[in-house]
C-alpha positions as CSV (number, residue, x, y, z in Angstrom):
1,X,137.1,12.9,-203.2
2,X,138.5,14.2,-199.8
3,X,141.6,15.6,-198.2
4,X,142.2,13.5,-195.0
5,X,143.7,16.4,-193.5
6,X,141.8,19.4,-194.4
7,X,138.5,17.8,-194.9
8,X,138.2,19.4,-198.2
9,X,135.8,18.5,-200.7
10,X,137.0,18.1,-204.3
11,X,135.5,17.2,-207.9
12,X,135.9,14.1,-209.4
13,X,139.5,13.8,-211.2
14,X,141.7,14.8,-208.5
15,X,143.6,12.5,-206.8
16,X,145.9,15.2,-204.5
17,X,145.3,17.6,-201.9
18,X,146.6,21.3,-203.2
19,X,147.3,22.6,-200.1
20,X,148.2,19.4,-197.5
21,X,149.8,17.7,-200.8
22,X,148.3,14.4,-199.5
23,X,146.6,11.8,-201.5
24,X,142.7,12.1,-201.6
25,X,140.3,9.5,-200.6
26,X,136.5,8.4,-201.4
27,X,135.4,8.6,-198.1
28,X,136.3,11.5,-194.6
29,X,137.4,9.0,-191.7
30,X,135.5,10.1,-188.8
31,X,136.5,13.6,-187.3
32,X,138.7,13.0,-184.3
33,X,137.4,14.4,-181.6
34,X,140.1,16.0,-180.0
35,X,141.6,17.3,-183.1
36,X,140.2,20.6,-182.3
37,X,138.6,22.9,-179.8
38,X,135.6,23.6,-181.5
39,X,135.6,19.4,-181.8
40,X,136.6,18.8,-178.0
41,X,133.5,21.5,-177.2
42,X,131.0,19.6,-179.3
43,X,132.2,16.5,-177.0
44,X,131.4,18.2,-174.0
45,X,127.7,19.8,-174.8
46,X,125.2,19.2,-172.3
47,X,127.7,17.2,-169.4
48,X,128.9,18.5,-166.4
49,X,131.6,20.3,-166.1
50,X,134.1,21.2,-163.7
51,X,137.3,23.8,-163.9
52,X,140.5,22.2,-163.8
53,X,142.7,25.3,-164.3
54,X,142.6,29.2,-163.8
55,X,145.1,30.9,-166.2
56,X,145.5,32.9,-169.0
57,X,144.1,32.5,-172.7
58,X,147.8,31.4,-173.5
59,X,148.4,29.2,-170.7
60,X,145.2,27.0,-171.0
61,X,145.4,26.8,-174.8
62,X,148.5,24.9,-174.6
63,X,147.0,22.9,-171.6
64,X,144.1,22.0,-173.2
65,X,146.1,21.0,-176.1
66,X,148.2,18.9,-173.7
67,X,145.1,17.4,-172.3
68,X,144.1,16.5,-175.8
69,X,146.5,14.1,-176.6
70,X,145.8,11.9,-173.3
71,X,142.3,11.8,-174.5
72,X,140.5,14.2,-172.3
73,X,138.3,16.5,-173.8
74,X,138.2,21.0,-172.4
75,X,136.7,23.8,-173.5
76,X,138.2,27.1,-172.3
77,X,135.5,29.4,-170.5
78,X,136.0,33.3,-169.6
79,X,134.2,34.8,-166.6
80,X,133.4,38.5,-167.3
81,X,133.6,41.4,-164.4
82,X,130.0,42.2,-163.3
83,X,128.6,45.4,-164.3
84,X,130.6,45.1,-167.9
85,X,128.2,45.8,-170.6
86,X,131.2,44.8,-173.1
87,X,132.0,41.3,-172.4
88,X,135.5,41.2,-171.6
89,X,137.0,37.8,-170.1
90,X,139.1,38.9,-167.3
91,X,139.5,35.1,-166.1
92,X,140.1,31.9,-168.2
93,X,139.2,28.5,-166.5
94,X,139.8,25.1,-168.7
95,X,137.1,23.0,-167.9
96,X,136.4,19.1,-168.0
97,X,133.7,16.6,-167.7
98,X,133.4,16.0,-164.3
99,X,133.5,12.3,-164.7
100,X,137.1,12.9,-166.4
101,X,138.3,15.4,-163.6
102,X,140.1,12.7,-162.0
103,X,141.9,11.8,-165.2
104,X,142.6,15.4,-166.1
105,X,144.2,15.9,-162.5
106,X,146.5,12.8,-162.9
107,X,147.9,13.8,-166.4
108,X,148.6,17.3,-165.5
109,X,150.0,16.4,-162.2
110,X,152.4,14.0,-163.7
111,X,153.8,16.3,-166.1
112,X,154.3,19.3,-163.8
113,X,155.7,16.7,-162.0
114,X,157.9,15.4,-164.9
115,X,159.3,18.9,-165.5
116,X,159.9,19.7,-162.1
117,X,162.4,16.6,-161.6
118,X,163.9,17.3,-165.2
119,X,164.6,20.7,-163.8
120,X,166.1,19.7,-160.9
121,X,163.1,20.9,-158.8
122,X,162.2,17.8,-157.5
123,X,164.9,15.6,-156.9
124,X,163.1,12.0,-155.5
125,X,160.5,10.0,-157.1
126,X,157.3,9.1,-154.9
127,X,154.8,11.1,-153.2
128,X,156.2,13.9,-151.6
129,X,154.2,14.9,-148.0
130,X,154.1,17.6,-145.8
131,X,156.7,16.1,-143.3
132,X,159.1,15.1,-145.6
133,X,161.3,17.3,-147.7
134,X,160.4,17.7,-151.2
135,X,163.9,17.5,-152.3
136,X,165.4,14.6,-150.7
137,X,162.6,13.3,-148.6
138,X,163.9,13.6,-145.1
139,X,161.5,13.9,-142.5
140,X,161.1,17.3,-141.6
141,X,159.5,18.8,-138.7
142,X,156.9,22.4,-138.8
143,X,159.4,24.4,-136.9
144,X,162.0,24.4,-138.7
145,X,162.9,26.6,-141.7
146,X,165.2,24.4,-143.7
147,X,166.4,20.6,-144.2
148,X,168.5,19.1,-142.2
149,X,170.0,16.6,-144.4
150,X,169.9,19.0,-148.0
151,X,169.3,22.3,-146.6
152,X,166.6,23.5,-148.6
153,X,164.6,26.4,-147.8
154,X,161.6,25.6,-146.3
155,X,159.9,28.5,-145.7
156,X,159.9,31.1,-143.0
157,X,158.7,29.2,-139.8
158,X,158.1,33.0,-138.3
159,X,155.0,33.5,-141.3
160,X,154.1,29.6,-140.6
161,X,153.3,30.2,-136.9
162,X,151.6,32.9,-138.1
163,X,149.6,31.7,-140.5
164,X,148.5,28.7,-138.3
């Protein structure tokens, strides 16, 4: 008999889980494969990978975790400083199968994209361009520094003409 939460194995005669307090049962469904990290890395052995993010331990966990429940497997990688005989990760990347990049991208971009209009960072729906105000969506021109119809900051046009 198993747990179906725990995966633990247990003699003949038991019918409940002692720590999940679930019902056992004869047979383990098969492991999900994005219950886990060490499951999503399993997943991901031998393909190509890309990096999606950059960010701390903390920040990609709960990323990855996100990315999980659309379905897309990560694994979190750490790049070490050369010359460290102690590997130390000093940057995290979340990485994806290439051939899910695209997927990955989408997800995450909608729910930055969610927050930012529950917020009240974003306040139109659509694609915002680099013309247009990201606020109401006026058309906005390079030189200028904020919106002529909302008045949001734009940016310094000073540090744009010198950037460009």
């Amino acid at each position: 008999m198993y747990c179906p939460q725990c995966r633990s194995e247990y003699r003949a005669g038991f019918t409940t889980c002692a720590t999940c307090k679930v019902d056992l049962v004869a047979e383990l469904p098969p492991a999900d494969a994005f219950e886990s990290p060490d499951a999503m890395a399993k997943v991901l052995q031998g393909k190509e990978t890309q990096a999606i993010l950059v960010g701390s331990h903390v920040d990609l966990s709960e990323a990855q975790t996100f990315l999980a429940t659309k379905r897309v497997a990560s694994v979190l990688a750490g790049e070490a400083a050369e010359g460290e005989e102690t590997p130390i990760a000093h940057r995290f990347f979340l990485m994806v199968a290439a051939d899910e990049l695209e997927r990955a991208r989408d997800a995450i971009h909608a729910q930055w994209r969610e927050g930012a209009i529950a917020q009240g960072l974003l306040l139109r729906e659509g694609p915002v361009s680099a013309d247009a105000c990201p606020a109401c969506g006026a058309a906005v021109s390079a030189d200028v520094s904020e919106c002529p119809d909302c008045g949001l900051f734009l940016g310094d046009t000073e540090a744009k003409e010198e950037g460009a």
